[in-house]
mmJSON file of the N, C-alpha and C atoms, coordinates in Angstrom:
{"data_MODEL":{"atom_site":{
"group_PDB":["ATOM","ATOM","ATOM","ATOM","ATOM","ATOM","ATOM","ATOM","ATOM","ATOM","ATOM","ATOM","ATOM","ATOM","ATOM","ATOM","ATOM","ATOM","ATOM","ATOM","ATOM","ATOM","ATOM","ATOM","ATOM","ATOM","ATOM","ATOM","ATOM","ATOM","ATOM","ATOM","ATOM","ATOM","ATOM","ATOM","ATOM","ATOM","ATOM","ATOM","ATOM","ATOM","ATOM","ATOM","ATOM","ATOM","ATOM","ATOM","ATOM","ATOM","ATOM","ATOM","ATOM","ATOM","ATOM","ATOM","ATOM","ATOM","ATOM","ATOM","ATOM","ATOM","ATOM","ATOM","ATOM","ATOM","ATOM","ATOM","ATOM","ATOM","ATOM","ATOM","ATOM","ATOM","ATOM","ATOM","ATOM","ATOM","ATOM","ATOM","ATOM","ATOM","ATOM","ATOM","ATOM","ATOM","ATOM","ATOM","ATOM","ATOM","ATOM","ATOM","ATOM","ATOM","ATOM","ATOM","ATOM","ATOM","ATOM","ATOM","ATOM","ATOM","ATOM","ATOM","ATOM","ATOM","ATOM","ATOM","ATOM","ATOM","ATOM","ATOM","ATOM","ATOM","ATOM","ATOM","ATOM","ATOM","ATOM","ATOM","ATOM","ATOM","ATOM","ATOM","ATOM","ATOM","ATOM","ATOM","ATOM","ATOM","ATOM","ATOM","ATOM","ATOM","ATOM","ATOM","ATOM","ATOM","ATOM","ATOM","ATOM","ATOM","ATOM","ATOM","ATOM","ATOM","ATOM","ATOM","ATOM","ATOM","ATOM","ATOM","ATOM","ATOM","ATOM","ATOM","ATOM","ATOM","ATOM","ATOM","ATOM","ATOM","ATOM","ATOM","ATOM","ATOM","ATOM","ATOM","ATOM","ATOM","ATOM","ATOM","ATOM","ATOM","ATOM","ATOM","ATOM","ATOM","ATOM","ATOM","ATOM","ATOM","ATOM","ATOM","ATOM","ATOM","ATOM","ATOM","ATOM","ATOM","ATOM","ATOM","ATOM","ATOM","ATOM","ATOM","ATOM","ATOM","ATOM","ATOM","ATOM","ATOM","ATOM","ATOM"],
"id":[1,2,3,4,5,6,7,8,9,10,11,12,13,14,15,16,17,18,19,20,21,22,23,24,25,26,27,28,29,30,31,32,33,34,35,36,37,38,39,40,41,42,43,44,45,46,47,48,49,50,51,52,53,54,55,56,57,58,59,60,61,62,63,64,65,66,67,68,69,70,71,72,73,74,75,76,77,78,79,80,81,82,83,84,85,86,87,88,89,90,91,92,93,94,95,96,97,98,99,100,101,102,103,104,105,106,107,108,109,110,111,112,113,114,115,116,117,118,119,120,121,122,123,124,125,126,127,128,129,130,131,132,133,134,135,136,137,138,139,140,141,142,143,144,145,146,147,148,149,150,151,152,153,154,155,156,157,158,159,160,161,162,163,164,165,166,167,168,169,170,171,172,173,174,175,176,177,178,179,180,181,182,183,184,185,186,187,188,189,190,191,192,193,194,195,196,197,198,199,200,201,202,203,204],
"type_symbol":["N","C","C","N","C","C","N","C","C","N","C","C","N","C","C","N","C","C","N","C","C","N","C","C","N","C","C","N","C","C","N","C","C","N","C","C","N","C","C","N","C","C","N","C","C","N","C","C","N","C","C","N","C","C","N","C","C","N","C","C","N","C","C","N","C","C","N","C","C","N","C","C","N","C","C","N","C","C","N","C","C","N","C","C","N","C","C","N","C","C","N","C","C","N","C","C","N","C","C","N","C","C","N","C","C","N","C","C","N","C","C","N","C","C","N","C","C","N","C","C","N","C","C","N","C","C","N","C","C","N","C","C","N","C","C","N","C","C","N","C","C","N","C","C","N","C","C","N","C","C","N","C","C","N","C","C","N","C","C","N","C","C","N","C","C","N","C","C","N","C","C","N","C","C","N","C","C","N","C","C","N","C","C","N","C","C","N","C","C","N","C","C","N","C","C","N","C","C","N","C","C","N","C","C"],
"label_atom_id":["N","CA","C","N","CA","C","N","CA","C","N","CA","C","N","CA","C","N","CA","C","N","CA","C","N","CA","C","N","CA","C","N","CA","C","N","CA","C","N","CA","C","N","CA","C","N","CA","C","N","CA","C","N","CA","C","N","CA","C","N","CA","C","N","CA","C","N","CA","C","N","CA","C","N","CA","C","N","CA","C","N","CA","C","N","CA","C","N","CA","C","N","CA","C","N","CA","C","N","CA","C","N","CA","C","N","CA","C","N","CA","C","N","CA","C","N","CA","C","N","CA","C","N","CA","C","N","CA","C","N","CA","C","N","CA","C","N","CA","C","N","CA","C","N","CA","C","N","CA","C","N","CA","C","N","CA","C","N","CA","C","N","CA","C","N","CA","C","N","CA","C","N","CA","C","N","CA","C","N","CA","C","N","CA","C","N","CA","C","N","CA","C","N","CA","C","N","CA","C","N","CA","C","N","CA","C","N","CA","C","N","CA","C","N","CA","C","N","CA","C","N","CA","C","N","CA","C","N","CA","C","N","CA","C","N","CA","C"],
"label_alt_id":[null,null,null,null,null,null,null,null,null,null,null,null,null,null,null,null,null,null,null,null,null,null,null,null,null,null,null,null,null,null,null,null,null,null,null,null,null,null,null,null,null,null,null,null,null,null,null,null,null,null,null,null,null,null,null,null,null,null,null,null,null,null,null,null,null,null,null,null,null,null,null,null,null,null,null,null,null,null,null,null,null,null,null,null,null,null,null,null,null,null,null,null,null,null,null,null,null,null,null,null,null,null,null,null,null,null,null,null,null,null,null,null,null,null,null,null,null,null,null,null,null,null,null,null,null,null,null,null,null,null,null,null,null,null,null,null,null,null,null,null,null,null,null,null,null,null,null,null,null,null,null,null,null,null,null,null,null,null,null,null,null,null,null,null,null,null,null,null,null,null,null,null,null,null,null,null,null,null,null,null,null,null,null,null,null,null,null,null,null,null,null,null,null,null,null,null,null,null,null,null,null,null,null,null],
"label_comp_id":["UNK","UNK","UNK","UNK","UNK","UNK","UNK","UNK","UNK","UNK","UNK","UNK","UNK","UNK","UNK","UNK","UNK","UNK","UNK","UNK","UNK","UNK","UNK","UNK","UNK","UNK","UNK","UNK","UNK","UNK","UNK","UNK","UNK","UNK","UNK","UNK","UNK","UNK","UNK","UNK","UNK","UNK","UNK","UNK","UNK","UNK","UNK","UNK","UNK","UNK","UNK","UNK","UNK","UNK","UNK","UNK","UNK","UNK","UNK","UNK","UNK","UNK","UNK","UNK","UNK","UNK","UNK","UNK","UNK","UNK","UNK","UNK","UNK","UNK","UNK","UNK","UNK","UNK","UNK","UNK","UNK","UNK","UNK","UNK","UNK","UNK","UNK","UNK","UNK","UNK","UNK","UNK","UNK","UNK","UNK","UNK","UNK","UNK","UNK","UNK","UNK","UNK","UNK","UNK","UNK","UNK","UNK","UNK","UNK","UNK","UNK","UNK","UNK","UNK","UNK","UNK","UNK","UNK","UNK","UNK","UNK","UNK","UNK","UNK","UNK","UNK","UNK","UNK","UNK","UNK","UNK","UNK","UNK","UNK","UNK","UNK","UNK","UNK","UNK","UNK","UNK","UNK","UNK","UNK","UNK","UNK","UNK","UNK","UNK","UNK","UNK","UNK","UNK","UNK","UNK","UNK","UNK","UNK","UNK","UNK","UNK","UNK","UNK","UNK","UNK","UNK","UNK","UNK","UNK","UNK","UNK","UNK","UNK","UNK","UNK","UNK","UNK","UNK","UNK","UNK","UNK","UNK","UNK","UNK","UNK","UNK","UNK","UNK","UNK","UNK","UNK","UNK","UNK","UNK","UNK","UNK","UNK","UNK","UNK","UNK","UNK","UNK","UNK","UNK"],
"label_asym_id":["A","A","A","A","A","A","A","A","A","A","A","A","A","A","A","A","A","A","A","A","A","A","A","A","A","A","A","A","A","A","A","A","A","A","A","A","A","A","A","A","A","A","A","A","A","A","A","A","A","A","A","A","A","A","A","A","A","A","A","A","A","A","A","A","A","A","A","A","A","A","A","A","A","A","A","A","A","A","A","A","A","A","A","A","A","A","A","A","A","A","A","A","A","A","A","A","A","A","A","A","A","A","A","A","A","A","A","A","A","A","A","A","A","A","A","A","A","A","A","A","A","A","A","A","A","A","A","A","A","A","A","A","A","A","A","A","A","A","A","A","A","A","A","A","A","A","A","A","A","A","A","A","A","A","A","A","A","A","A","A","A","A","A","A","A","A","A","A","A","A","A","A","A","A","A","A","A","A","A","A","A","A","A","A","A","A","A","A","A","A","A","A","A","A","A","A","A","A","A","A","A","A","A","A"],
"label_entity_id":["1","1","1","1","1","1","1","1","1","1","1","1","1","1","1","1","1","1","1","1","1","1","1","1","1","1","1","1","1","1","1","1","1","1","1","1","1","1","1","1","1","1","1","1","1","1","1","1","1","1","1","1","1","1","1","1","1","1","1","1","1","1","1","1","1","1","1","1","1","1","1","1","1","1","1","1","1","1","1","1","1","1","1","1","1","1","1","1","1","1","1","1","1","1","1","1","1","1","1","1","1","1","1","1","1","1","1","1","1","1","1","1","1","1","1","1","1","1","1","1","1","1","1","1","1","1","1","1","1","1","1","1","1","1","1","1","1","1","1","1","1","1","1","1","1","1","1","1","1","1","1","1","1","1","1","1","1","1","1","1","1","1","1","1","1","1","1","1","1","1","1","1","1","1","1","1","1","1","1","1","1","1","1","1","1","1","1","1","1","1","1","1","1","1","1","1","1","1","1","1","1","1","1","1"],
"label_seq_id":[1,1,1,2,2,2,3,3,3,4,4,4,5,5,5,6,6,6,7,7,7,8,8,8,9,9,9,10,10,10,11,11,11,12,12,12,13,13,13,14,14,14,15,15,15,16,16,16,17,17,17,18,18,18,19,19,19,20,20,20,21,21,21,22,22,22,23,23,23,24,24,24,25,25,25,26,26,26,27,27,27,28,28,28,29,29,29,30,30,30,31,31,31,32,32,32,33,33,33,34,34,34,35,35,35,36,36,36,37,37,37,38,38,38,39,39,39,40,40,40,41,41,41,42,42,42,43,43,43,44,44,44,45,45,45,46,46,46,47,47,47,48,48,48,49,49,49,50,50,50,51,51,51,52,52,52,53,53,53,54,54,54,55,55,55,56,56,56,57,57,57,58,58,58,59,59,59,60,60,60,61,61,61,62,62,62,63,63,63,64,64,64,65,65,65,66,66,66,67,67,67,68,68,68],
"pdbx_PDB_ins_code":[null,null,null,null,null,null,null,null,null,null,null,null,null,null,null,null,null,null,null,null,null,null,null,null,null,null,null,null,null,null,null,null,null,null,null,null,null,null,null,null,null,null,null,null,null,null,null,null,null,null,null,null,null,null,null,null,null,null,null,null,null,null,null,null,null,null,null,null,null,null,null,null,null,null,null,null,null,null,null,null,null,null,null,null,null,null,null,null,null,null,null,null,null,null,null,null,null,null,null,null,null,null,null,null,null,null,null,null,null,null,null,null,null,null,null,null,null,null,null,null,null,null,null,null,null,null,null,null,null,null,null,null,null,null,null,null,null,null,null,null,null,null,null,null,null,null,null,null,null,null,null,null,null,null,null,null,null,null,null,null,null,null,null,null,null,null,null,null,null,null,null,null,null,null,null,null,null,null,null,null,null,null,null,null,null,null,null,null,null,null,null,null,null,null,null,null,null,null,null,null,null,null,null,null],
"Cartn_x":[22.037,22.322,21.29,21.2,20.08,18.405,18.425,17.064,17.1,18.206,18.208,17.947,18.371,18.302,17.145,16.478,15.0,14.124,14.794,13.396,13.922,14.344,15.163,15.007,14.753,14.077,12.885,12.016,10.594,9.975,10.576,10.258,10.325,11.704,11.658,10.688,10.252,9.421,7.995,7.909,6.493,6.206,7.565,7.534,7.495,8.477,7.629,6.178,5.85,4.55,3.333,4.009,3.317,3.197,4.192,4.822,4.484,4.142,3.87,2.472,1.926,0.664,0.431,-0.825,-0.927,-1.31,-0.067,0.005,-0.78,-1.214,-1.39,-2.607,-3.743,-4.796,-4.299,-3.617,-2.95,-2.631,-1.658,-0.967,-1.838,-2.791,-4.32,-4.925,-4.836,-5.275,-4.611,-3.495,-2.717,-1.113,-0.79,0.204,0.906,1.716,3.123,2.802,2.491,2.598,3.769,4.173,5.739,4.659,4.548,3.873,4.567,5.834,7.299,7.147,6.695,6.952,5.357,4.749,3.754,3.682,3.118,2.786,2.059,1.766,0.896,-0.358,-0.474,-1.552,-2.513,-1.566,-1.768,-2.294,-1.467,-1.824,-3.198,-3.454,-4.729,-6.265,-5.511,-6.885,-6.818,-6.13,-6.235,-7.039,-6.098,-7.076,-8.45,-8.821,-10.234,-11.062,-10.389,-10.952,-11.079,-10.329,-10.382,-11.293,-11.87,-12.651,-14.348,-14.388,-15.852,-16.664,-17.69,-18.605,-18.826,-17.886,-17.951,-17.789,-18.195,-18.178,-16.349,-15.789,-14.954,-13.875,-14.57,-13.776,-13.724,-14.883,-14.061,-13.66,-13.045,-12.232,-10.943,-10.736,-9.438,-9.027,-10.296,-9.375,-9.139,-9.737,-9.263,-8.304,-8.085,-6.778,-5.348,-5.414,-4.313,-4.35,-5.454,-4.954,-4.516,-4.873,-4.074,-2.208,-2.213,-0.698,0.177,-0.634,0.483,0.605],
"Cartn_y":[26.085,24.963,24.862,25.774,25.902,25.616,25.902,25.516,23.894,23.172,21.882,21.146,21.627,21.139,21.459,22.514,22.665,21.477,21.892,20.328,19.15,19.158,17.414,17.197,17.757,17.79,17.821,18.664,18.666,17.291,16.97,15.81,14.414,14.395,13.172,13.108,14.591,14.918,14.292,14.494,14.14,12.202,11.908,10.312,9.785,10.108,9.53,9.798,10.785,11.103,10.064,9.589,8.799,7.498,7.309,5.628,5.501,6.264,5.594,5.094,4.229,3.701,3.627,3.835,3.464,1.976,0.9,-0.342,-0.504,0.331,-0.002,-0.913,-0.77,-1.162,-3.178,-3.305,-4.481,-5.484,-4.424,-4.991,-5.756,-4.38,-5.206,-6.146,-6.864,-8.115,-8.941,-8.329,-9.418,-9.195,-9.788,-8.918,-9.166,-10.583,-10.89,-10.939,-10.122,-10.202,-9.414,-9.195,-8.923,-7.716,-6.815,-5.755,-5.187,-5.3,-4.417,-5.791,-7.006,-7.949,-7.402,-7.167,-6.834,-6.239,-6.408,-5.729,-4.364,-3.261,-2.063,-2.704,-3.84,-4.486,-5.227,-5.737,-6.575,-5.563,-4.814,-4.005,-3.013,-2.558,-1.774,-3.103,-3.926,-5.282,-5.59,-5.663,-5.708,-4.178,-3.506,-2.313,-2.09,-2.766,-2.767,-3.895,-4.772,-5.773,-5.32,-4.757,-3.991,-2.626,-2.241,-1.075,-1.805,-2.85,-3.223,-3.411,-3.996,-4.17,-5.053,-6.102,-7.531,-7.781,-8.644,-8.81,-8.501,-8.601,-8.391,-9.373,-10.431,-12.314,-12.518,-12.175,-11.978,-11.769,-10.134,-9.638,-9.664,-10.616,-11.301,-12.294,-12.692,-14.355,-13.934,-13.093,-12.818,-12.068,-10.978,-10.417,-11.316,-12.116,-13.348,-14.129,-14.497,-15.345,-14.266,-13.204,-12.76,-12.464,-12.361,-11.679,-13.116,-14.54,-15.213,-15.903],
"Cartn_z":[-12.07,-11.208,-10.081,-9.934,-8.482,-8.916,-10.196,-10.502,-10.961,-11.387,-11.749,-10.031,-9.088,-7.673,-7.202,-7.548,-6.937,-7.626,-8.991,-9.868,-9.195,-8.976,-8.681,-7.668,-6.355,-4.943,-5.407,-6.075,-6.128,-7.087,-7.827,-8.419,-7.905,-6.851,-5.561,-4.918,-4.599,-3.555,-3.763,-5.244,-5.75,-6.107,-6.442,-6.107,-5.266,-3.995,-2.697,-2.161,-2.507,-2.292,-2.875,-3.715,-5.362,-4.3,-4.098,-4.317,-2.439,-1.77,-0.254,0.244,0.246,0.558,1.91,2.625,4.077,4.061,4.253,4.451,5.88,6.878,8.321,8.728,7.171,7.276,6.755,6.052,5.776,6.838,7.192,8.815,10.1,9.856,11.058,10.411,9.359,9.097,8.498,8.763,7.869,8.955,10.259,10.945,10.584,10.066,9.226,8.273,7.431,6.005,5.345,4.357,3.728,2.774,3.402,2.35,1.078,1.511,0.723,-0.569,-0.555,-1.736,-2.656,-2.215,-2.924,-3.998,-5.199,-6.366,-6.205,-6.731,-6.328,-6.856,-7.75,-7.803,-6.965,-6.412,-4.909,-4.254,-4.048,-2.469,-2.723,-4.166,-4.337,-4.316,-4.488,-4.513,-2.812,-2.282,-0.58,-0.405,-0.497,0.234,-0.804,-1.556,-2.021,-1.118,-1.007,0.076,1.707,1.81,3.313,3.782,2.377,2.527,1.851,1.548,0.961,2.218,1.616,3.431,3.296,3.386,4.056,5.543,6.009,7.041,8.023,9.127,8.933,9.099,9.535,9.146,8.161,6.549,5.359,4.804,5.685,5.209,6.009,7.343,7.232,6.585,6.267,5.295,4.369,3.331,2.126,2.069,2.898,2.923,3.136,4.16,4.397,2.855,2.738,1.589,0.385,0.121,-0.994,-0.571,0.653,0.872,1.122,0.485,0.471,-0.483],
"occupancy":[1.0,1.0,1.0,1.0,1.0,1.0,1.0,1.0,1.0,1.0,1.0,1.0,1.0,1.0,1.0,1.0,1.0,1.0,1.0,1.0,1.0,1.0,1.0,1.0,1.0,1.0,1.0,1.0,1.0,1.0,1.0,1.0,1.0,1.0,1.0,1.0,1.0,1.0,1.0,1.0,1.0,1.0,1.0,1.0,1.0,1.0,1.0,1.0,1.0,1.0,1.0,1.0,1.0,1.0,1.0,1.0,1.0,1.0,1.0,1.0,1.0,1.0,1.0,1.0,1.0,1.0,1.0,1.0,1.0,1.0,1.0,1.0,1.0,1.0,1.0,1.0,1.0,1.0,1.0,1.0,1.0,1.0,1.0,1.0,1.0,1.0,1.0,1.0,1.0,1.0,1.0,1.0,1.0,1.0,1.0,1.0,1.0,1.0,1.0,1.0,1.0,1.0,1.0,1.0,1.0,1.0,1.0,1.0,1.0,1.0,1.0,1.0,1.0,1.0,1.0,1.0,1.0,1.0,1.0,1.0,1.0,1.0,1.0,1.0,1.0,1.0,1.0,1.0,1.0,1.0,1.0,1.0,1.0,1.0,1.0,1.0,1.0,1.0,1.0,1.0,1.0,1.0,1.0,1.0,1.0,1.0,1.0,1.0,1.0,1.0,1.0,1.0,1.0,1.0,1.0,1.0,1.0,1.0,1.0,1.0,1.0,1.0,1.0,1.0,1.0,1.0,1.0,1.0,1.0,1.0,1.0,1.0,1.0,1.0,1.0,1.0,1.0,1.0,1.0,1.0,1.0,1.0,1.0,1.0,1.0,1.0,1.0,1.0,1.0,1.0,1.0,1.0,1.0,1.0,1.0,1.0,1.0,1.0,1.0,1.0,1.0,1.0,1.0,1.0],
"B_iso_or_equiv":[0.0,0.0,0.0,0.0,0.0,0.0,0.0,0.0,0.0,0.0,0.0,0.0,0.0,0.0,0.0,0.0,0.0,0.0,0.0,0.0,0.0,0.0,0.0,0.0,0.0,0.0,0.0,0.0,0.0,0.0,0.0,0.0,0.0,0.0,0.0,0.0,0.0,0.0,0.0,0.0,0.0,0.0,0.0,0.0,0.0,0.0,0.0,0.0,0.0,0.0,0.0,0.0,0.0,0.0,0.0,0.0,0.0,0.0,0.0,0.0,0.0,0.0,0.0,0.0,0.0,0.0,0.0,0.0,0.0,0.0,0.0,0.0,0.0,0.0,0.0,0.0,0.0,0.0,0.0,0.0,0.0,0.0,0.0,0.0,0.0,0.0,0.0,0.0,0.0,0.0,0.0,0.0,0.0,0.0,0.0,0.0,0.0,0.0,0.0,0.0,0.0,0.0,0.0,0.0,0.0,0.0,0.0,0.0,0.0,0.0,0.0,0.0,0.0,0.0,0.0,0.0,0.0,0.0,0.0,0.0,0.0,0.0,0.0,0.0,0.0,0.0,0.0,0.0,0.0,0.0,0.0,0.0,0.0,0.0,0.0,0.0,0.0,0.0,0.0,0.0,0.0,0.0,0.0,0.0,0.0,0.0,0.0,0.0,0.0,0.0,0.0,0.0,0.0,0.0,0.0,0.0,0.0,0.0,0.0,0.0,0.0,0.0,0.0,0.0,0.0,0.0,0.0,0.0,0.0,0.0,0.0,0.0,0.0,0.0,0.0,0.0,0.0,0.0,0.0,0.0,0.0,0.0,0.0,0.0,0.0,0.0,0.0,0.0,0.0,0.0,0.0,0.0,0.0,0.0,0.0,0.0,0.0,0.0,0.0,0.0,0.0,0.0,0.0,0.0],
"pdbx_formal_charge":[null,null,null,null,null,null,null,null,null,null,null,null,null,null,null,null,null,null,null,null,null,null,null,null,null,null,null,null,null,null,null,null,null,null,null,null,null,null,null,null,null,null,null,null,null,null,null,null,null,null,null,null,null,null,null,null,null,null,null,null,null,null,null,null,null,null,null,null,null,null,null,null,null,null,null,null,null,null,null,null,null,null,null,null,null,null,null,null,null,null,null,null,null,null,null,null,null,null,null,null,null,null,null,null,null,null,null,null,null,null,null,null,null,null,null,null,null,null,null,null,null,null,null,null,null,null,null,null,null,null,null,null,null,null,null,null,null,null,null,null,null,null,null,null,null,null,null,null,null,null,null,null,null,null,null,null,null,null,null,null,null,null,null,null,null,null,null,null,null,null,null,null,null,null,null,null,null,null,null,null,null,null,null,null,null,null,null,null,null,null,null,null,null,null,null,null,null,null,null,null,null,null,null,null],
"auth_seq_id":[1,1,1,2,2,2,3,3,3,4,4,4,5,5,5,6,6,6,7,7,7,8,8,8,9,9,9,10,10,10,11,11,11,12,12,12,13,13,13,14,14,14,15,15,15,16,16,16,17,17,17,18,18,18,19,19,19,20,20,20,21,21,21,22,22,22,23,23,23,24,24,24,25,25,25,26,26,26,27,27,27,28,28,28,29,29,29,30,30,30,31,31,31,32,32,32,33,33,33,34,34,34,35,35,35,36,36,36,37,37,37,38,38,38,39,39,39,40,40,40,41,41,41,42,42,42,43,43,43,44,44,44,45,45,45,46,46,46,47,47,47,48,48,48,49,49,49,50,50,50,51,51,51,52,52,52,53,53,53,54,54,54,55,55,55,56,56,56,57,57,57,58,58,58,59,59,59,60,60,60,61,61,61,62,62,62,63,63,63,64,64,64,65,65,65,66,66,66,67,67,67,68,68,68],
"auth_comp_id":["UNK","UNK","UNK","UNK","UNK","UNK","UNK","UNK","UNK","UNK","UNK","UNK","UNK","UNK","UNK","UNK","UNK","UNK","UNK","UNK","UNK","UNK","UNK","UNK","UNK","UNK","UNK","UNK","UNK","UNK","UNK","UNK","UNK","UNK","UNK","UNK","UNK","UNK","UNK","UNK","UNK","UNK","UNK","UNK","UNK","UNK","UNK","UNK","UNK","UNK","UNK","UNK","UNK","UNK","UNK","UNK","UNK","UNK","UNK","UNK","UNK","UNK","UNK","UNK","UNK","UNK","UNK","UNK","UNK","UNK","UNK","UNK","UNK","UNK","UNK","UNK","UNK","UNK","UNK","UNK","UNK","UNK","UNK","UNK","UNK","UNK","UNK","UNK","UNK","UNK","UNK","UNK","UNK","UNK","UNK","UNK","UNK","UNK","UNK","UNK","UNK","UNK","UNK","UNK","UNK","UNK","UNK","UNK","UNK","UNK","UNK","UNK","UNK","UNK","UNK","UNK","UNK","UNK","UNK","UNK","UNK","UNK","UNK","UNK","UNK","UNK","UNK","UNK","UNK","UNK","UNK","UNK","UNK","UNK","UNK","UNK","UNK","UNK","UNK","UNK","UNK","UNK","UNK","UNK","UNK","UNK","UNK","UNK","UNK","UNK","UNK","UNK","UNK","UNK","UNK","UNK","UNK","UNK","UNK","UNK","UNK","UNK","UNK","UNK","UNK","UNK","UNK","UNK","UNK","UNK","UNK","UNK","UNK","UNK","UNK","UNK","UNK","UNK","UNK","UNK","UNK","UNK","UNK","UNK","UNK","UNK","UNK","UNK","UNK","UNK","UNK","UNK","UNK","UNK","UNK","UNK","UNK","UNK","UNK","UNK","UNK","UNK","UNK","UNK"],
"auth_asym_id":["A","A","A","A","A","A","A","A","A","A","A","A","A","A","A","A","A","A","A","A","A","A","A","A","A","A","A","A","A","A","A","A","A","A","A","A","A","A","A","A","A","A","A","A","A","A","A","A","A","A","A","A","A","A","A","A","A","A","A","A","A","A","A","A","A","A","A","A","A","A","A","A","A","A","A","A","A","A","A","A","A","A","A","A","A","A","A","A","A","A","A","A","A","A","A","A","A","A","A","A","A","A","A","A","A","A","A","A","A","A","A","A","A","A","A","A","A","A","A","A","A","A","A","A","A","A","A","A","A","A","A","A","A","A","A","A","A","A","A","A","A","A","A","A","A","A","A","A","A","A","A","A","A","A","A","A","A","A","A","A","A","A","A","A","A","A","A","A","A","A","A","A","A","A","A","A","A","A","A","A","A","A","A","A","A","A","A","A","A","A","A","A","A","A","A","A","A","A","A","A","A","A","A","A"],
"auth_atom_id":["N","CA","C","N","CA","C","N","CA","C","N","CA","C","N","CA","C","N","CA","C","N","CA","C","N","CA","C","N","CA","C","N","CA","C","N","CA","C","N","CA","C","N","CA","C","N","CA","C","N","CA","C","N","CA","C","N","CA","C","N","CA","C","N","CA","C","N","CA","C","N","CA","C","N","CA","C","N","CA","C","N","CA","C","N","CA","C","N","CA","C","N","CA","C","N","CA","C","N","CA","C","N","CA","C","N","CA","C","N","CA","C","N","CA","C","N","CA","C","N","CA","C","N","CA","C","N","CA","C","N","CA","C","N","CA","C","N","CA","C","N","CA","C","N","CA","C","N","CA","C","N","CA","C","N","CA","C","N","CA","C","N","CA","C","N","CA","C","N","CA","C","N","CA","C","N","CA","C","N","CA","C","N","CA","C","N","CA","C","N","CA","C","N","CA","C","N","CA","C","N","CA","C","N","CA","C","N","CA","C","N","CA","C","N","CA","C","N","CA","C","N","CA","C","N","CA","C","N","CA","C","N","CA","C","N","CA","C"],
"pdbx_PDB_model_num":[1,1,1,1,1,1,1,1,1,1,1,1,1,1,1,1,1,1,1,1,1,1,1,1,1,1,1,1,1,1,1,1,1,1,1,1,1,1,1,1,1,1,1,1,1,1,1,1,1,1,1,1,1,1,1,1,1,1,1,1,1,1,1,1,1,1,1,1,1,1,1,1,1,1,1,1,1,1,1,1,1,1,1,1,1,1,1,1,1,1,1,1,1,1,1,1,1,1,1,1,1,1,1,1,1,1,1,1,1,1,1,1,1,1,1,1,1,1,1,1,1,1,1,1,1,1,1,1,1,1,1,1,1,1,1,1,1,1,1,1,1,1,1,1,1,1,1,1,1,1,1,1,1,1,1,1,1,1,1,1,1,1,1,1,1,1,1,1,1,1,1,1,1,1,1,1,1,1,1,1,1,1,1,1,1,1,1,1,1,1,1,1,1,1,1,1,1,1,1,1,1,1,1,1]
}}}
């Protein structure tokens, strides 16, 4: 029993770990945006847009326009 509870904590453990993104870089260009509606598709094509070397006005417009 105690080993079914260790896997089962360690395996939560490893999905939240999975599944939490740092949205913060989003937020600074995008401040009302609904990050939680986002696809993990969405949000890895934003944070590809937020880390390229575009200027950084085009990389607020393009970020706004994808998060709506």
């Amino acid at each position: 029993m105690k080993t079914l509870i260790a896997t089962t904590a360690l395996v939560l453990t490893a999905f939240s770990a999975s599944a939490m993104i740092d949205t913060s870089a989003i937020e600074q260009y995008a401040p009302n945006a609904d990050v939680a509606a986002l696809t993990d598709a969405e949000v890895n094509t934003i944070l590809s847009v937020i880390h390229s070397s575009d200027s950084e006005g085009e990389k607020r417009a393009l970020v706004q326009a994808l998060v709506k």
